[in-house]
N, C-alpha and C positions, 0 to 999 in steps of 0.2 A: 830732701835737704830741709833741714829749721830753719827758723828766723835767726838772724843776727843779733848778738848780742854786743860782743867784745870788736870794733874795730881791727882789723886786718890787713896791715900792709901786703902789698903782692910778693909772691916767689918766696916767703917766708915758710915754711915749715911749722901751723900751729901745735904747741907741745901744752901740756898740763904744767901751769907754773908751780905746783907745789909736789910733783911728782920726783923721785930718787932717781939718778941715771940705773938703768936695770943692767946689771952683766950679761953677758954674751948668752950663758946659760938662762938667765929667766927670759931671755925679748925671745929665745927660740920657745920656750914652753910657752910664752905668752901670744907664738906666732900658731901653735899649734893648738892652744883653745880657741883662738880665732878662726882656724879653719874650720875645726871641728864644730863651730855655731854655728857659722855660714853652710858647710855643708847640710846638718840635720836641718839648716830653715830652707835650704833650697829641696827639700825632700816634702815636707811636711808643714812649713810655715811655724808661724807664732808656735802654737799649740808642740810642736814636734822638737824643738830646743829644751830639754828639761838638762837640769843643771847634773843629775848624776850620769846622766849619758853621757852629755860634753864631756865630763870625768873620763867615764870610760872609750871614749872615740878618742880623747888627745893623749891619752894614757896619764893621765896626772890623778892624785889623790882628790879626793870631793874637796876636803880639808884645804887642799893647794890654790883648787878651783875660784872657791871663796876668797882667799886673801887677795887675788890678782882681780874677781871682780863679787863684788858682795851679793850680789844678785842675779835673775837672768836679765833685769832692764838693764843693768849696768853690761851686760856683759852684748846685747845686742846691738845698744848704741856704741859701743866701742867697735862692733862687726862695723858698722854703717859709716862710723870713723874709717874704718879700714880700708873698704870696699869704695869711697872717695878719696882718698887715696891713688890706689891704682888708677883712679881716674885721673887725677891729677898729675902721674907720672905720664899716662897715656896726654893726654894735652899739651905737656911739654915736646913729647916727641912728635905730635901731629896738632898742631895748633889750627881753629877755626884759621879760614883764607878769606872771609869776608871785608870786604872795603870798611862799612860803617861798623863801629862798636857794639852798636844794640844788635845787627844781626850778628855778629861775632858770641853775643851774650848769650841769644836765642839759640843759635847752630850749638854752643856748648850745653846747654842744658837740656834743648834735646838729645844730644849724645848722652847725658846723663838718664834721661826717661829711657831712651831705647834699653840701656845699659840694665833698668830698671823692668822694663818690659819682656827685657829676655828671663829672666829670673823672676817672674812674681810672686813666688812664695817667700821667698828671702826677699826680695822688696816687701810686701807685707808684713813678714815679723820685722825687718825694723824699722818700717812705719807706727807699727803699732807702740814699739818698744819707746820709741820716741813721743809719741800722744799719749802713753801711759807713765813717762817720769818725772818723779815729784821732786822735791827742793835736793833730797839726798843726791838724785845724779845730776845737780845742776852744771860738776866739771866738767862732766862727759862728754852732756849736750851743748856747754860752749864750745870744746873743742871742734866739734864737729859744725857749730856754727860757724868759728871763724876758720875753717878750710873750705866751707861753702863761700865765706866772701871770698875769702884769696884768690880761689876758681873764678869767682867773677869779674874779682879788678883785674886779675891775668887774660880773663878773654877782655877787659873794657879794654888793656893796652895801656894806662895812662902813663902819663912821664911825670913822679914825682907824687907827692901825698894824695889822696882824694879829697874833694873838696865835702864840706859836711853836706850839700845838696847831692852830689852824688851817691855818700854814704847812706842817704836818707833813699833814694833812688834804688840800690841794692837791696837794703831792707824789705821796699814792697816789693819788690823783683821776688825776693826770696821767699815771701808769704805768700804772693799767687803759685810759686812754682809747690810750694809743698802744700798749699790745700788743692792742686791741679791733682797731684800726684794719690792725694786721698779721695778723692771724686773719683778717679780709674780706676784705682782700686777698690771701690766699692760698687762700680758698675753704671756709677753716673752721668759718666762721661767720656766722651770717646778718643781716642788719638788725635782726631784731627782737632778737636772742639780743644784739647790739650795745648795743642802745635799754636792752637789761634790765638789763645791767651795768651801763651807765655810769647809770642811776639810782638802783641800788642803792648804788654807790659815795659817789655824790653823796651819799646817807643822811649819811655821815661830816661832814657840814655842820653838822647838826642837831647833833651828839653834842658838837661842840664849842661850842655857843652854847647848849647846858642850862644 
């Protein structure tokens, strides 16, 4: 998960403000480049994504491939869109049971790492996809920022706006949780050493609901 950018109300559905409603027929070929990325990353990681392949695994033209994403960083951070997502449908039907908020935050973002740890080659390509996008996929990676907050003001629970100390709370929630997630995945840090941060992080919930 990135940083925060664009504030996020909860239960809201983030969408690209300047994107066209797609027909029935392109969200299916757009659902099938997706699988088709996430599969070759779950096989092969970063490296194993090449953009004429995804062509050929979704069955679309290379030609096609490109207009829905210009590149493979566009088209990874859009998997990673994706793939939060599901997780967020999975949260609504099985919501953290935690009493306090912060561990509500914590229990959910580990489900997200686990989510993460089952899969590490496709966790890796779109981490990396994400630490390698420049101004051009800035839309991508807001989208995907502001369904990382929604995820989290939906485990904080709140009734009504977030206050800007909260918002500022989320924020470094969401910077330890993804440079946590880039120390694992380079071998420098363990599960538990993981699990301890991002709980301790989480603490920053409390501080703002004194």
């Amino acid at each position: 998960m990135p940083t925060q950018s664009t504030p996020q109300t909860p239960h809201t559905p983030p969408s690209p403000a300047a994107s066209p409603p797609r027909t029935e027929r392109q969200e299916e070929r757009r659902r099938r480049i997706l699988h088709a990325s996430a599969k070759l990353a779950r096989r092969g990681g970063f490296d194993a994504v090449q953009m004429r392949e995804v062509a050929e695994t979704s069955n679309v033209a290379l030609g096609t491939l490109y207009r829905y994403f210009p590149s493979k960083i566009h088209l990874l951070v859009a998997t990673m869109h994706d793939q939060l997502q599901h997780l967020h449908a999975t949260l609504h039907k099985r919501p953290p049971a935690e009493e306090q908020a912060s561990a509500r935050v914590a229990e959910t973002l580990m489900r997200a790492f686990r989510a993460m740890q089952r899969e590490p080659h496709l966790a890796d390509a779109m981490v990396r996809a994400l630490t390698f996008a420049d101004r051009s996929v800035s839309p991508e990676v807001d989208t995907v920022s502001r369904l990382t907050t929604a995820i989290v003001l939906d485990a904080m629970g709140l009734e009504g706006q977030p206050t800007p100390e909260q918002l500022s709370a989320v924020r470094v929630i969401e910077h330890t949780w993804h440079s946590a997630l880039i120390t694992w995945l380079s071998g420098r840090a363990s599960i538990a050493q993981v699990k301890i941060d991002i709980e301790t992080v989480c603490r920053l919930i409390d501080v703002t609901e004194a």
